[in-house]
C-alpha positions as CSV (number, residue, x, y, z in Angstrom):
1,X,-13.3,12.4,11.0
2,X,-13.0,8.5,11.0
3,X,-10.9,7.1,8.2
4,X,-9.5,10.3,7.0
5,X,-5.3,10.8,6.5
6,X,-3.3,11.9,9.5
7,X,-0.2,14.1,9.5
8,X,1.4,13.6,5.9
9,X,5.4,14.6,6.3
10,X,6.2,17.3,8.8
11,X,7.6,19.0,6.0
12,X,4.0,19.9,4.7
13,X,3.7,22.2,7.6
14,X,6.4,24.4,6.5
15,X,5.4,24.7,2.6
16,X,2.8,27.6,1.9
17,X,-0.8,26.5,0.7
18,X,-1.0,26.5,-3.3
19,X,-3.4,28.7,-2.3
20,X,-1.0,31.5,-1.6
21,X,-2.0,31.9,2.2
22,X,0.8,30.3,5.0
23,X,0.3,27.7,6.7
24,X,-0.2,29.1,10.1
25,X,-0.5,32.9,9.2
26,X,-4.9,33.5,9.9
27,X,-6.4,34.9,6.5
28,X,-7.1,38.1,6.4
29,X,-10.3,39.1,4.8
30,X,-11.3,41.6,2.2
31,X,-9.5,43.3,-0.5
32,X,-10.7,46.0,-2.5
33,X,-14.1,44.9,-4.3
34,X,-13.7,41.4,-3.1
35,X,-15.7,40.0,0.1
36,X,-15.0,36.9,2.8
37,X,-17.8,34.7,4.3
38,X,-16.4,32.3,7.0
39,X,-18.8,29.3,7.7
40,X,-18.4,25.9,10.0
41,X,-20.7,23.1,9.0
42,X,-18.9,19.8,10.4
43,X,-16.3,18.3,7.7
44,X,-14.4,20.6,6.0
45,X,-14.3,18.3,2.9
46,X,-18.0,18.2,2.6
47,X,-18.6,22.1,2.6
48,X,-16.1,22.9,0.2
49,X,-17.7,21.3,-2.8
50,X,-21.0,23.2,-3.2
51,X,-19.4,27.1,-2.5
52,X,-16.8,26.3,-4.6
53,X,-19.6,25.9,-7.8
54,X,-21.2,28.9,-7.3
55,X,-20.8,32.0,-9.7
56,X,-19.0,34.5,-8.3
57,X,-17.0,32.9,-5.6
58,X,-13.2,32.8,-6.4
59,X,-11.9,30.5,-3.8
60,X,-13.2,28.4,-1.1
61,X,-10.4,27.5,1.5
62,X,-10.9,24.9,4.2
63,X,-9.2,25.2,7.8
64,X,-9.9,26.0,11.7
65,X,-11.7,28.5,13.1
66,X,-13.0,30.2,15.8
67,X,-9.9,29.0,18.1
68,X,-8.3,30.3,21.7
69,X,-4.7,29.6,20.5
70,X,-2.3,30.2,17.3
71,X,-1.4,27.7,14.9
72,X,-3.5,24.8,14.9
73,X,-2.6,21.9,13.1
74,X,-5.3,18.4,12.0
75,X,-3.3,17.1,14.9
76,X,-4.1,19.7,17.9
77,X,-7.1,22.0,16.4
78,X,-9.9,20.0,18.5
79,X,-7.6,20.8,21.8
80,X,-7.3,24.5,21.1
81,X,-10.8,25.3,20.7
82,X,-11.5,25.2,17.0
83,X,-14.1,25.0,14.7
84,X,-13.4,22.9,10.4
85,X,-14.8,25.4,8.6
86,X,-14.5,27.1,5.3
87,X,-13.3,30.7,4.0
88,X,-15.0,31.9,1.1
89,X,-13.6,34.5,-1.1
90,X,-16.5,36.2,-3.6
91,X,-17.5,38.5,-6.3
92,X,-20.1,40.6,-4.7
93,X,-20.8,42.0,-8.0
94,X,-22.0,38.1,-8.8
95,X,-23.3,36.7,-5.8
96,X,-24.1,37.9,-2.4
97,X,-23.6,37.6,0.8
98,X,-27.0,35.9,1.5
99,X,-26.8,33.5,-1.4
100,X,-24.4,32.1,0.4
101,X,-26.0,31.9,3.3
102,X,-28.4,30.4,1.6
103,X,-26.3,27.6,0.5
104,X,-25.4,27.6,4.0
105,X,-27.9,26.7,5.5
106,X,-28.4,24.0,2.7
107,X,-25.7,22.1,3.6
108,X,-26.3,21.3,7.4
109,X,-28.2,20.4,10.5
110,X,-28.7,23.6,11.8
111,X,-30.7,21.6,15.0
112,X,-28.1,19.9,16.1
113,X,-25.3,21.9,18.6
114,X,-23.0,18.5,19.4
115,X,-21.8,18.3,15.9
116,X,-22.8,17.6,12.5
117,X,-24.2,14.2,11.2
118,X,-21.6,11.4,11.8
119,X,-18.7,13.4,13.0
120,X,-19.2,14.4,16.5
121,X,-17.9,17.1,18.9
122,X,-17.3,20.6,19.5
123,X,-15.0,20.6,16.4
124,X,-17.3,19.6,14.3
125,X,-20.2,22.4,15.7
126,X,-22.0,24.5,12.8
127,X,-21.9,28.3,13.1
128,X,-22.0,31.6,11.1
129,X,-19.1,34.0,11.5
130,X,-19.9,37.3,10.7
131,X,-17.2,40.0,9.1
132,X,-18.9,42.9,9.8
133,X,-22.7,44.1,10.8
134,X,-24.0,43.9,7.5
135,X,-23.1,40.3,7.3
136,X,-24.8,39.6,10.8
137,X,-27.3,41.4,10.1
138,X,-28.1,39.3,6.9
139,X,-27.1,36.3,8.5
140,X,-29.6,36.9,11.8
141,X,-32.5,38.1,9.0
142,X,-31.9,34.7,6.8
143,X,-32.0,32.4,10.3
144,X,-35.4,34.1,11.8
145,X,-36.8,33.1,8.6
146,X,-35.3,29.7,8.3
147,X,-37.2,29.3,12.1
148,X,-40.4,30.9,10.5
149,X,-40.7,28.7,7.4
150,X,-41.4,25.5,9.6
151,X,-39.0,23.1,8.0
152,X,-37.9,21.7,11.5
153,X,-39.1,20.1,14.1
154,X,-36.6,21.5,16.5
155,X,-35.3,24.6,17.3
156,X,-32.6,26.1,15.1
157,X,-29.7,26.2,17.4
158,X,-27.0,27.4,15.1
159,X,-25.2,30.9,16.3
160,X,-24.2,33.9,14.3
161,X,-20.7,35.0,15.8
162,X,-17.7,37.4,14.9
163,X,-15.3,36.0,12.9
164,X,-12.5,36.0,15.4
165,X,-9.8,33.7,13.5
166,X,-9.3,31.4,10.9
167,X,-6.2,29.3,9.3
168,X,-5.7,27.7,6.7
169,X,-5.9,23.4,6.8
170,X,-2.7,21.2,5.6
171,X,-2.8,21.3,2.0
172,X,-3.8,17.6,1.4
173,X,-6.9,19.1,2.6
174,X,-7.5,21.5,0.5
175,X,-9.6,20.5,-2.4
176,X,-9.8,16.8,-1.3
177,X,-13.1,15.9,-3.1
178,X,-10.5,16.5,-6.2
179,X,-7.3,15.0,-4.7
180,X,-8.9,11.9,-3.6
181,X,-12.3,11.1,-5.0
182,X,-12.9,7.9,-3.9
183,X,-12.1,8.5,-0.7
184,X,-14.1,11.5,-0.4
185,X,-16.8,9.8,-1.7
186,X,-17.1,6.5,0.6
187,X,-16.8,9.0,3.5
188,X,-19.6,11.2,2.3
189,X,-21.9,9.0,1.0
190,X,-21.4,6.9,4.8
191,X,-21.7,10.5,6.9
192,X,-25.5,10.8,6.7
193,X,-25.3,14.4,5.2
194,X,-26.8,13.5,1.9
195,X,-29.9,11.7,3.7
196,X,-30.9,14.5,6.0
197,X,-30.5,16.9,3.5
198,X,-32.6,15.3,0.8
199,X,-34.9,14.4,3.3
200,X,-35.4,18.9,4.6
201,X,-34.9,19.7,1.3
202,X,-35.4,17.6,-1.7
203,X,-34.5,19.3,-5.1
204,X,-33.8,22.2,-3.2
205,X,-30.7,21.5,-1.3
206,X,-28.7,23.2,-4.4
């Protein structure tokens, strides 16, 4: 994304993530009564923000998925195939599964298959990666209606896919709408995100 920090010290690519997951080990999902939703909706920063509100979802980490190698890094993730995304970790008890893909869908433009808003590319491609069949079930029930309800003018192009991978991003990008607000906030208000989305949505976007 244009504007946004490159490599900090290579020493940050050693240190484990404050939030307890290595660097370049992929997250493993689901411990007992706890549930992962893995989602890619262009910018990392942008998508973290509005899961990370919601009742019932723990922790919302942002990182690369979806990749043909090991080990991506901001540097090289494009090159090996992957996908920004986000890793949700949630309270099924509290919310579900299709709340959040719900909020999902909420949050992109699910026409669009070259990217998402200003930042443009494979890397930057939206998609829903399923854990297990309940979850593509859900997800493939929540996009036919989506299609149904008539809110776009053009196809609905985003795929549901098994989760194959996913790593954890650097931590200076972990929580970055926190780390660096004003920053953050000259690149999100400049993306085109907010636009489109009030504009298919309205009050409804949260």
């Amino acid at each position: 994304m244009e504007g946004r920090p490159m490599k900090i010290v290579n020493i940050l690519l050693t240190l484990p993530l404050v939030t307890g997951f290595s660097l370049f080990s992929p997250i493993k999902a689901e411990t007992s009564g706890i549930e992962t939703a893995t989602f890619a909706g262009g910018c990392f920063w942008c998508m973290t923000p509005p899961f990370e509100k919601l009742d019932g979802v723990l922790k919302v980490v942002a990182g690369y998925a979806d990749g043909r190698e090991s080990a991506p890094t901001y540097e090289d993730y494009a090159e090996k195939g992957f996908t920004e995304a986000v890793q949700i970790t949630y309270d099924p008890a509290k919310i579900t599964y299709s709340d959040l893909v719900d909020v999902f869908w909420k949050q992109i433009n699910p026409t669009d298959p070259e990217g998402q808003f200003v930042d443009r590319g494979p890397q930057y491609r939206a998609a829903v990666y399923y854990h297990n069949k309940v979850q593509r079930k859900l997800a493939e029930r929540s996009k036919l209606e989506l299609e149904k309800s008539g809110r776009y003018d053009k196809p609905i192009v985003t795929p549901i896919l098994p989760f194959k991978n996913f790593y954890a991003a650097e931590n200076y990008h972990q929580d970055y709408y926190k780390k660096d607000p004003m920053r953050y906030n000259s690149y999100h208000s400049n993306s085109g995100r907010d636009e489109y989305l009030n504009a298919i949505w309205g009050a409804k976007k949260h």
